[in-house]
N, CA, C and O of each residue as an XYZ file, in Angstrom:
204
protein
N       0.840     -1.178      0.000
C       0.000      0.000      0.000
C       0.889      1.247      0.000
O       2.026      1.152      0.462
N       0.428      2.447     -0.505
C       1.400      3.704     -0.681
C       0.948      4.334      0.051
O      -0.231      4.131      0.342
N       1.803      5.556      0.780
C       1.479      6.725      0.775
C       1.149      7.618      0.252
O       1.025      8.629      0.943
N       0.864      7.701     -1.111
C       0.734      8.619     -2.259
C      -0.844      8.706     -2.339
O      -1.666      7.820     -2.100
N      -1.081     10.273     -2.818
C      -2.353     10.353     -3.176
C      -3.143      9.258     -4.514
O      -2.472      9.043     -5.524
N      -3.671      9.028     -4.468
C      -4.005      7.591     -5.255
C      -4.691      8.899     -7.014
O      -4.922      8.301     -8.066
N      -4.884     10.452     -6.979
C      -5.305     11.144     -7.612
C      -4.359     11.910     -8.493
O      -3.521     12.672     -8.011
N      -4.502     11.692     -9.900
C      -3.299     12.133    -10.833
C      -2.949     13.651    -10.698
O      -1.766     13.799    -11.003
N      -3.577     14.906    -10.333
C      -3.032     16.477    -10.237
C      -2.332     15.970     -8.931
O      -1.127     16.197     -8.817
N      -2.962     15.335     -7.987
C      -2.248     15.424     -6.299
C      -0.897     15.055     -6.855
O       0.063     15.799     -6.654
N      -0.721     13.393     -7.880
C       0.738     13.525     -7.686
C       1.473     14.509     -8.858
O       2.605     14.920     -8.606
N       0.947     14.815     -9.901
C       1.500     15.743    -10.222
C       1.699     17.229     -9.426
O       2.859     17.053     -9.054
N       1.526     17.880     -9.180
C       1.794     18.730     -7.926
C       2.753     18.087     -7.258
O       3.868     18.589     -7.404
N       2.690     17.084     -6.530
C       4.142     16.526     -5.708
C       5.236     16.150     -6.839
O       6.391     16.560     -6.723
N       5.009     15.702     -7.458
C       6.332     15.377     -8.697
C       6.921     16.634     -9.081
O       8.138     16.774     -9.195
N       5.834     17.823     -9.341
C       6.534     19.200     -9.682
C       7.418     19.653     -8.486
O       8.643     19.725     -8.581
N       6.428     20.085     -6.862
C       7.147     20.232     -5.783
C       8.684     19.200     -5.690
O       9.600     19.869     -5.211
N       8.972     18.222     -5.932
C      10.048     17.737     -5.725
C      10.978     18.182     -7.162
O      11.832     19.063     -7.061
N      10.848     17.831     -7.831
C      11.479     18.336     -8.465
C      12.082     19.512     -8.910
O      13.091     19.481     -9.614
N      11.318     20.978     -8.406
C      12.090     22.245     -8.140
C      13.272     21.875     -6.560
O      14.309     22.520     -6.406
N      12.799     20.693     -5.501
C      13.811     20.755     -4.138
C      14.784     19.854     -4.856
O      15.934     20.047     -4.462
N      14.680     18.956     -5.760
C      16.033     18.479     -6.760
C      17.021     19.283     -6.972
O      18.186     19.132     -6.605
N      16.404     20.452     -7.777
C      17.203     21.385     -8.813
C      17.729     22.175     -7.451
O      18.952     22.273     -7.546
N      17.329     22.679     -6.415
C      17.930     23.308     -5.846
C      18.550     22.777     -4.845
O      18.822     23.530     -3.910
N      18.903     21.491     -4.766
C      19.853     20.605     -4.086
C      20.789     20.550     -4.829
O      21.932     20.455     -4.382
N      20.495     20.600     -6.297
C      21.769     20.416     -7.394
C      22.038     21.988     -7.773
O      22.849     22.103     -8.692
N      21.790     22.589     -7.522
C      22.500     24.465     -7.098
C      23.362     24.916     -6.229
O      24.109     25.891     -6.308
N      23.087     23.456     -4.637
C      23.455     23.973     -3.482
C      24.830     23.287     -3.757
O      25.970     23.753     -3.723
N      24.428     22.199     -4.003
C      25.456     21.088     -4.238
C      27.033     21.826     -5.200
O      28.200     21.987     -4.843
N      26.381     22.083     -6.360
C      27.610     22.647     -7.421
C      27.972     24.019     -6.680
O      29.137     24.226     -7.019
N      27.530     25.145     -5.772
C      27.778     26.154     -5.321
C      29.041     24.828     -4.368
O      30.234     24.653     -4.614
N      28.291     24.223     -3.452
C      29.473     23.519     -2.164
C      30.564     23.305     -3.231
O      31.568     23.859     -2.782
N      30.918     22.610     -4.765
C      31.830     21.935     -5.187
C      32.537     22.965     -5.739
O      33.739     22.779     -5.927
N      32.041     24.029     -6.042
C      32.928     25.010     -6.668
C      33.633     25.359     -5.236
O      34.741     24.825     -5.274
N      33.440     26.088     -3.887
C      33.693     26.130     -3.239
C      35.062     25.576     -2.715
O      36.099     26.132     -2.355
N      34.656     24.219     -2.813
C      35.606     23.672     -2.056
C      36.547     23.780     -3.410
O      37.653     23.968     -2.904
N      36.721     23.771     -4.669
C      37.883     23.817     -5.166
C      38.668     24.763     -5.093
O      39.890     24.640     -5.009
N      37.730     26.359     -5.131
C      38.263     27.261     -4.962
C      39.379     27.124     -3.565
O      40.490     27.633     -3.415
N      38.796     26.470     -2.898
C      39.880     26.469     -1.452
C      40.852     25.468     -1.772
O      41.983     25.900     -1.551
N      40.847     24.699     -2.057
C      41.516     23.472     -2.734
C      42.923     24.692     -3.197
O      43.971     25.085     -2.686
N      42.089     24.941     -4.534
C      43.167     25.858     -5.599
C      44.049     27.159     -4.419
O      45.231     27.407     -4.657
N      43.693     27.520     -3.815
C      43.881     28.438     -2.613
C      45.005     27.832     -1.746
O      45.739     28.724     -1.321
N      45.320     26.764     -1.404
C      46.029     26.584     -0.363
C      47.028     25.885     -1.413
O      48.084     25.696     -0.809
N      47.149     25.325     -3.021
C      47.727     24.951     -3.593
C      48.678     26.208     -4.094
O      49.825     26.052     -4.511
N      48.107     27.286     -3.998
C      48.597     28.456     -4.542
C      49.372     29.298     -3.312
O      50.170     30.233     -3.380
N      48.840     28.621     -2.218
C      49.776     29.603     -0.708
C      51.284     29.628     -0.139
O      51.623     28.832      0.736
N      52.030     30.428     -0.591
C      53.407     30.505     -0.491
C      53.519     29.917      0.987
O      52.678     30.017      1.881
N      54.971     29.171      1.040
C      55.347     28.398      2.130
C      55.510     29.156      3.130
O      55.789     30.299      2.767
N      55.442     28.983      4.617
C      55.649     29.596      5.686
C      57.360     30.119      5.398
O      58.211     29.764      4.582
N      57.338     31.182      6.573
C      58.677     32.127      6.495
C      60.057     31.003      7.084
O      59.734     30.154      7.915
N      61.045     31.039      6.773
C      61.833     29.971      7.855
C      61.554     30.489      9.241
O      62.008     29.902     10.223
């Protein structure tokens, strides 16, 4: 047995609702990965401590 509305707009409406929290998981996501390269590239680029 499902949890799902058993009525075709109900799940369309939820298929749309999830699918805009997809896209903006995959926004948050590529914002975190750029991120971290930028820091990545950042500490690859950081001149060595002084003697």
């Amino acid at each position: 047995m499902s949890d799902l509305p058993p009525d075709l707009p109900r799940l369309r409406t939820l298929r749309t609702w999830h699918a805009m929290w997809v896209e903006r998981l995959d926004e948050a996501i590529a914002t975190a990965e750029q991120q971290e390269v930028e820091r990545a590239r950042g500490r690859a680029r950081r001149p060595p401590p002084p003697d």
